[in-house]
ZADO-1210 file (C-alpha; in nm, 4 decimals, padded with zeros to 6 digits):
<atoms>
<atom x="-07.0938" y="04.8284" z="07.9547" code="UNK" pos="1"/>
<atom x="-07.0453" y="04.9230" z="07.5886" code="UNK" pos="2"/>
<atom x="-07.3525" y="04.8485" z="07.3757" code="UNK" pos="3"/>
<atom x="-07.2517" y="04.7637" z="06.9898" code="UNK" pos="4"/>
<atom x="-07.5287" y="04.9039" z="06.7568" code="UNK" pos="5"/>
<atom x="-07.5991" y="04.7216" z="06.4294" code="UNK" pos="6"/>
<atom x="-07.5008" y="04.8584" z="06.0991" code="UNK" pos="7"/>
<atom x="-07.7408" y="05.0171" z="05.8191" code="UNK" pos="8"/>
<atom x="-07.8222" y="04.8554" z="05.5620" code="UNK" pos="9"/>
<atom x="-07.5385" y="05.1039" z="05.3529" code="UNK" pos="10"/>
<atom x="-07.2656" y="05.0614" z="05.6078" code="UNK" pos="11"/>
<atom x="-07.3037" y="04.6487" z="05.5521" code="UNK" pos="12"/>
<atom x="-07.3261" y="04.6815" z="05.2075" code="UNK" pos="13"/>
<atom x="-06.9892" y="04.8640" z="05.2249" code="UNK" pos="14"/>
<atom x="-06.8650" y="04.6380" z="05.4905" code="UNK" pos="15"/>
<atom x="-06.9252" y="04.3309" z="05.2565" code="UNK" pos="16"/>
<atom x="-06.7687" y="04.4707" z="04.9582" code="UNK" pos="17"/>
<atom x="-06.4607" y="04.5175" z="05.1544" code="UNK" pos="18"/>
<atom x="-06.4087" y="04.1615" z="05.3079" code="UNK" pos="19"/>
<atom x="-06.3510" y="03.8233" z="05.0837" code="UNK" pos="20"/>
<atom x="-06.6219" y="03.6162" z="05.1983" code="UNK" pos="21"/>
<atom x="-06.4833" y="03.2336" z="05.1881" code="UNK" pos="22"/>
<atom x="-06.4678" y="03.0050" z="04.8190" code="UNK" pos="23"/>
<atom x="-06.7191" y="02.7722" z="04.8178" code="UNK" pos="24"/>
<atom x="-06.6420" y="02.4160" z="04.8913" code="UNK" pos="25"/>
<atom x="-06.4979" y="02.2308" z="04.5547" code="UNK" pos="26"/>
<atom x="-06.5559" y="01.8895" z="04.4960" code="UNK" pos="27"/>
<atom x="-06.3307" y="01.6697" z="04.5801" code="UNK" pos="28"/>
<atom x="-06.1500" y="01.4868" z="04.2253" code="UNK" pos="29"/>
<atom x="-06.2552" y="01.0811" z="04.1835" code="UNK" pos="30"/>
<atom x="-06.0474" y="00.8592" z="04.3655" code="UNK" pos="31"/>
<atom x="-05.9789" y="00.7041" z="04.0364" code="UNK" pos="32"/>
<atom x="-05.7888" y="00.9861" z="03.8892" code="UNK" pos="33"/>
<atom x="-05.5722" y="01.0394" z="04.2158" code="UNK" pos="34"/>
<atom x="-05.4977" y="00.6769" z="04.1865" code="UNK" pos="35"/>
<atom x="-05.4681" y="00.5972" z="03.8465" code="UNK" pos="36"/>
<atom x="-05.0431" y="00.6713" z="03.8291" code="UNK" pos="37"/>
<atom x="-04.9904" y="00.4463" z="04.1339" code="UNK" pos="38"/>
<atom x="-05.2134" y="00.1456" z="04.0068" code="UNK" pos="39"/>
<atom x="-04.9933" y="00.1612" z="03.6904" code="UNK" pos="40"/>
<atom x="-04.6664" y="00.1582" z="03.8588" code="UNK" pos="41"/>
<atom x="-04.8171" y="-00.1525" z="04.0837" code="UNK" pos="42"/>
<atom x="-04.9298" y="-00.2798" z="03.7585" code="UNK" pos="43"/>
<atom x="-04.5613" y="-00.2404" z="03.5743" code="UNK" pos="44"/>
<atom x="-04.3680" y="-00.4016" z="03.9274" code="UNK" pos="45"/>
<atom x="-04.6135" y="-00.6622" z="04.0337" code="UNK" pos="46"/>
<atom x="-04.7741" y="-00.7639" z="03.7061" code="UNK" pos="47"/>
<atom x="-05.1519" y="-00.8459" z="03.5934" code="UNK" pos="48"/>
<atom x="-05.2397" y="-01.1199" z="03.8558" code="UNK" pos="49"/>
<atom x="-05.5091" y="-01.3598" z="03.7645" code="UNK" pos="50"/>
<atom x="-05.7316" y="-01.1441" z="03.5634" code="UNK" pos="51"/>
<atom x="-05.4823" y="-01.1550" z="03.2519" code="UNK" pos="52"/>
<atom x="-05.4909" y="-01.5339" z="03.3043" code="UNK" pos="53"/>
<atom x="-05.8618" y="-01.5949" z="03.3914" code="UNK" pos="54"/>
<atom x="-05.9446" y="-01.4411" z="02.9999" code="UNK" pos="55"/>
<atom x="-05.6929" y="-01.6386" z="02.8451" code="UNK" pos="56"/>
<atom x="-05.7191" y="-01.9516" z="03.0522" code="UNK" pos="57"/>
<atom x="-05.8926" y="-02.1948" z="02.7858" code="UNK" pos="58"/>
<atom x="-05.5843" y="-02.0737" z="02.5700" code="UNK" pos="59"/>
<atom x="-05.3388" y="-02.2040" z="02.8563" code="UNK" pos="60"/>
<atom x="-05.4932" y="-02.5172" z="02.9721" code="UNK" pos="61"/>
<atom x="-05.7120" y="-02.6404" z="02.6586" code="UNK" pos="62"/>
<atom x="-06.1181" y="-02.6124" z="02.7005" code="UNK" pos="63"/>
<atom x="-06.2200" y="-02.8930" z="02.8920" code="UNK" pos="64"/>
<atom x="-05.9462" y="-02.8153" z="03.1818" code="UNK" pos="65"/>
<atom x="-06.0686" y="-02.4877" z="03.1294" code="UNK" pos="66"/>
<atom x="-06.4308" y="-02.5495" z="03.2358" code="UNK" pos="67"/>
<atom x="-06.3527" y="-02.7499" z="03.5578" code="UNK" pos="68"/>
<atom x="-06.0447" y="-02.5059" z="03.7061" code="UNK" pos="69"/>
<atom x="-05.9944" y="-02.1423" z="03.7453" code="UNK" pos="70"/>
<atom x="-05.6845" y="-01.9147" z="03.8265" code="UNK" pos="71"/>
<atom x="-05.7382" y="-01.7599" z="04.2031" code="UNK" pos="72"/>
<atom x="-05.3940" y="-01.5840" z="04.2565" code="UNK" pos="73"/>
<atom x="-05.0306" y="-01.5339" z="04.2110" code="UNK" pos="74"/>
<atom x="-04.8168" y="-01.6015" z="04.5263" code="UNK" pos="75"/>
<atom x="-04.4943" y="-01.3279" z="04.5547" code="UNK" pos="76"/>
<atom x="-04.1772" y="-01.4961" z="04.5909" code="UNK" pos="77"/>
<atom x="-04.0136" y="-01.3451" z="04.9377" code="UNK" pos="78"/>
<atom x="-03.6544" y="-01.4469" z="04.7247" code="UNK" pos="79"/>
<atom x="-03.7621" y="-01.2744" z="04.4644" code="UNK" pos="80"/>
<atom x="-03.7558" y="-01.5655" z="04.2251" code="UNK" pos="81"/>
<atom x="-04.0915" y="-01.7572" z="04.0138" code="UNK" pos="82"/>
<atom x="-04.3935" y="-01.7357" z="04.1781" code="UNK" pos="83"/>
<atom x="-04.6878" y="-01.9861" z="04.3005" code="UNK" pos="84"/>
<atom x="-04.9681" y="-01.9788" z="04.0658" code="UNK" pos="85"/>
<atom x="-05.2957" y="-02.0773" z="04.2968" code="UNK" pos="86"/>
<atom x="-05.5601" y="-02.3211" z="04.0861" code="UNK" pos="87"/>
<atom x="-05.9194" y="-02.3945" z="04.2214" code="UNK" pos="88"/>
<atom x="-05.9481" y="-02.7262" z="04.0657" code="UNK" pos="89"/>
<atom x="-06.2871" y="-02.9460" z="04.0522" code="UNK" pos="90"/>
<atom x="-06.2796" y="-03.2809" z="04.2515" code="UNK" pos="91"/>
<atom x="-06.0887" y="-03.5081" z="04.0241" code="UNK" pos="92"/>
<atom x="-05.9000" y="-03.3205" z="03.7861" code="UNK" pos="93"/>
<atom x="-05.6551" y="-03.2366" z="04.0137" code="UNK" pos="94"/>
<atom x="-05.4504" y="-03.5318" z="03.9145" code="UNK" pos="95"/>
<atom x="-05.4198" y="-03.4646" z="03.5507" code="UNK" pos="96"/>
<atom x="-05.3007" y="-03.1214" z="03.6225" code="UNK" pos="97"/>
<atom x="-05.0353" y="-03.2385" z="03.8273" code="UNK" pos="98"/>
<atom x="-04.9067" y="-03.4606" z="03.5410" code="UNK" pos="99"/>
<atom x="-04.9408" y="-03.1361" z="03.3504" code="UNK" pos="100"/>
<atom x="-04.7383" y="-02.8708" z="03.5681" code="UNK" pos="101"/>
<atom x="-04.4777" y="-02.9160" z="03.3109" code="UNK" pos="102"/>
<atom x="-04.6282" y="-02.7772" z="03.0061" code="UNK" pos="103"/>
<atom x="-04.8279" y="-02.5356" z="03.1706" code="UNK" pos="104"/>
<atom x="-04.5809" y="-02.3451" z="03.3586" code="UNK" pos="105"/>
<atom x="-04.4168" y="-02.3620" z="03.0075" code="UNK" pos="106"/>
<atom x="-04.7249" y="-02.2137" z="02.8148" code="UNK" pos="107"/>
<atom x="-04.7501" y="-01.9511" z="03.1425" code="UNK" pos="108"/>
<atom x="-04.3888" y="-01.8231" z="03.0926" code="UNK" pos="109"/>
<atom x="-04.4978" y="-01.7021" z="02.6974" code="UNK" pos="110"/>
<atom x="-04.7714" y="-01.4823" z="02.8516" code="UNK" pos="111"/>
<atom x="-04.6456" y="-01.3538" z="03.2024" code="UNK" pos="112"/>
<atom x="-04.2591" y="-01.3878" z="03.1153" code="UNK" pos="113"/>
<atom x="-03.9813" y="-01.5808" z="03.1576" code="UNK" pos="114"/>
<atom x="-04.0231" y="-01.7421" z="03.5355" code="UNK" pos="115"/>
<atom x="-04.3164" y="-01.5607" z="03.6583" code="UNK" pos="116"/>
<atom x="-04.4407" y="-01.8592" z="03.7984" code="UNK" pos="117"/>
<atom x="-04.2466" y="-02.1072" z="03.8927" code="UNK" pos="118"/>
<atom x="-04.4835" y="-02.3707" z="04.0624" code="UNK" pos="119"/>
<atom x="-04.8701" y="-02.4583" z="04.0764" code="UNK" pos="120"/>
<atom x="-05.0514" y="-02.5168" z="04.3853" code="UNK" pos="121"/>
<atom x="-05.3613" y="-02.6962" z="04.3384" code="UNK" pos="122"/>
<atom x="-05.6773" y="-02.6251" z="04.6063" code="UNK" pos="123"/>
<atom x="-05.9520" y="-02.8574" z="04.5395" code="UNK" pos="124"/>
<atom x="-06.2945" y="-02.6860" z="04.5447" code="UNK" pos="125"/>
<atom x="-06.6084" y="-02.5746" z="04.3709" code="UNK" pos="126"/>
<atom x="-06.5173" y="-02.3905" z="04.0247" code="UNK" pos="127"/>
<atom x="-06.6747" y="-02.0470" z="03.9389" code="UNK" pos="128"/>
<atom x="-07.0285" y="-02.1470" z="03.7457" code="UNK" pos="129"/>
<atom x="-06.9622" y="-01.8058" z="03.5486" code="UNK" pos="130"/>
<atom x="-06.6251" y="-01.9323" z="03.4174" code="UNK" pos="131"/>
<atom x="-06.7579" y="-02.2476" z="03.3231" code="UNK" pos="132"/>
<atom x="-07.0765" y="-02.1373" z="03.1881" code="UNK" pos="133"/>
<atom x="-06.8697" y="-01.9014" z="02.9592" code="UNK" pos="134"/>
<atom x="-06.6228" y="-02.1866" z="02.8639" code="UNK" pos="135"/>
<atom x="-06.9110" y="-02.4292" z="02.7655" code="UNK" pos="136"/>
<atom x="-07.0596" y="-02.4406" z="02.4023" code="UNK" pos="137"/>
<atom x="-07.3357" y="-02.2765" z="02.3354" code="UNK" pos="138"/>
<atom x="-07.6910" y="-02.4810" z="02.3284" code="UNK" pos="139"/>
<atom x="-07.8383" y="-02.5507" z="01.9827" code="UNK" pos="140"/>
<atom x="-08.1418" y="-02.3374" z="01.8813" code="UNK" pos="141"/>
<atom x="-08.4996" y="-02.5155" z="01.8550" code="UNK" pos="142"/>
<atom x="-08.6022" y="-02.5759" z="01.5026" code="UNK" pos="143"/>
<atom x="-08.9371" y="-02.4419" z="01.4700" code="UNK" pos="144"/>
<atom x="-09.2129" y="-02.7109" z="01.4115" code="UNK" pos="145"/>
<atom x="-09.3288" y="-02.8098" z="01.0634" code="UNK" pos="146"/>
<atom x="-09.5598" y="-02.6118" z="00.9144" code="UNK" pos="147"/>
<atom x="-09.9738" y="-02.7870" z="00.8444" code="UNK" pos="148"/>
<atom x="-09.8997" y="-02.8830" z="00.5033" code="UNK" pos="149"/>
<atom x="-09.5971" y="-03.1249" z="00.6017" code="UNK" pos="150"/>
<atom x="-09.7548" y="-03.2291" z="00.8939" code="UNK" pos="151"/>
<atom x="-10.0748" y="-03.3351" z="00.7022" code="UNK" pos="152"/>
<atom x="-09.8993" y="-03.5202" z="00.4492" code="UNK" pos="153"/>
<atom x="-09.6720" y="-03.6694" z="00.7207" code="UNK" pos="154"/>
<atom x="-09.9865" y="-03.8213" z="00.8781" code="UNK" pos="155"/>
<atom x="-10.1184" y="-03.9235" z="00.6091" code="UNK" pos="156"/>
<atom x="-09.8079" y="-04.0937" z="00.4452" code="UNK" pos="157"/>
<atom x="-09.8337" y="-04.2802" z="00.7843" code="UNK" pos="158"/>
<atom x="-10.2372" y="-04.3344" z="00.8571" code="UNK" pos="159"/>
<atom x="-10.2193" y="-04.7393" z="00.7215" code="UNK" pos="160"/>
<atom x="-09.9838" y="-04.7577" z="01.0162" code="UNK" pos="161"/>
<atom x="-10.1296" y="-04.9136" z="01.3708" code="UNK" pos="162"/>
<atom x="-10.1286" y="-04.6356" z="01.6407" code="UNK" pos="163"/>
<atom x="-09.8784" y="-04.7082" z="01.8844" code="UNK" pos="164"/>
<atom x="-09.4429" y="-04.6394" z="02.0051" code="UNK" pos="165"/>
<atom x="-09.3987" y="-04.7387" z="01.6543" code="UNK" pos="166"/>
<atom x="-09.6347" y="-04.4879" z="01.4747" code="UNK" pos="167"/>
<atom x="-09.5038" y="-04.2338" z="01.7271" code="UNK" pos="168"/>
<atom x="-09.1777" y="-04.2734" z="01.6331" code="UNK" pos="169"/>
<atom x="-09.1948" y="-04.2824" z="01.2813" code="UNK" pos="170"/>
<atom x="-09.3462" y="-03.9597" z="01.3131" code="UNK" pos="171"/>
<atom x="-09.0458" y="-03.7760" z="01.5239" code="UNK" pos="172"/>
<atom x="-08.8408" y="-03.9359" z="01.2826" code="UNK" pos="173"/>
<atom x="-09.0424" y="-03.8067" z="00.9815" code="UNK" pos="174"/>
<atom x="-09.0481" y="-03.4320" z="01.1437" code="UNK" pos="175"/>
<atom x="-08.6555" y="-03.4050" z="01.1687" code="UNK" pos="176"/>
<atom x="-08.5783" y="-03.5339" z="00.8039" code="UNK" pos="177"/>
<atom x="-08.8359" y="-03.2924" z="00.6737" code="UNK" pos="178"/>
<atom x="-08.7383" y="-02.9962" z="00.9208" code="UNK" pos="179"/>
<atom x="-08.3581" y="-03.0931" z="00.8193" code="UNK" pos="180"/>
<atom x="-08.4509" y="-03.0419" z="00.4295" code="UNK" pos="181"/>
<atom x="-08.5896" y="-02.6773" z="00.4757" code="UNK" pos="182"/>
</atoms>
């Protein structure tokens, strides 16, 4: 049996210069940027969906529709013809936007073009708290409370008065009138 000896140090140094040792591993690109021509062509054939509606949707329906429905999807035609807009609609309000198909389907057509959608189909359920919340007005800051002076002279304006509901009120009313003049 043939023994194989082990090269010097010199003769693998010389053996390794010869040979191309493997490239290292490269990272593989993001998915994103592989993906990126396809979602546009998907984009340009199928259209925006819901999320182009669901930012303009107080535009569409008005604001108080807005707060108690939401957009959930756009059903394909097999035909080829309008779609089925999908609406999540809160308890009641599904009647008024049946009376309303008309105009909205209407006001739909000037965003997504001509016949995009065709017919609504109403699903009764719980709306999206985030789309309301961001639909809904914004609460009024607290004033901050008067400062000693006022008060004092508040109280004291009122001190011939009997303590009481009456006295107590007179003196919420007397806060807002002077917070209102500063």
């Amino acid at each position: 049996m043939y023994r194989r000896t082990l090269p010097t140090a010199d003769e693998a140094l010389k053996i390794l210069s010869r040979r191309r040792t493997r490239p290292p591993m490269r990272v593989p690109p993001p998915a994103g940027k592989s993906l990126a021509k396809f979602i546009r062509e998907l984009d340009k054939k199928h259209g925006q969906g819901p999320g182009a509606l669901q930012a303009r949707w107080k535009e569409i329906v008005g604001e108080s529709l807005a707060r108690r429905t939401e957009p959930v999807r756009i059903i394909k035609s097999r035909t080829g013809e309008g779609g089925t807009l999908e609406l999540r609609v809160d308890g009641p309000v599904a009647s008024l936007i049946q009376h309303q198909v008309p105009q909205i389907t209407q006001r739909l057509d000037l965003l997504l073009g001509k016949g995009a959608v065709t017919r609504l189909r109403i699903v009764q359920g719980p709306v999206r708290v985030a789309a309301a919340a961001a639909s809904a007005p914004p609460r009024p800051r607290r004033r901050p409370p008067l400062d000693a002076a006022k008060e004092r002279d508040l109280a004291a304006g009122l001190s011939d008065q009997p303590d009481g509901p009456l006295k107590e009120a007179l003196l919420k009313l007397g806060r807002g009138v002077l917070r209102n003049e500063s």
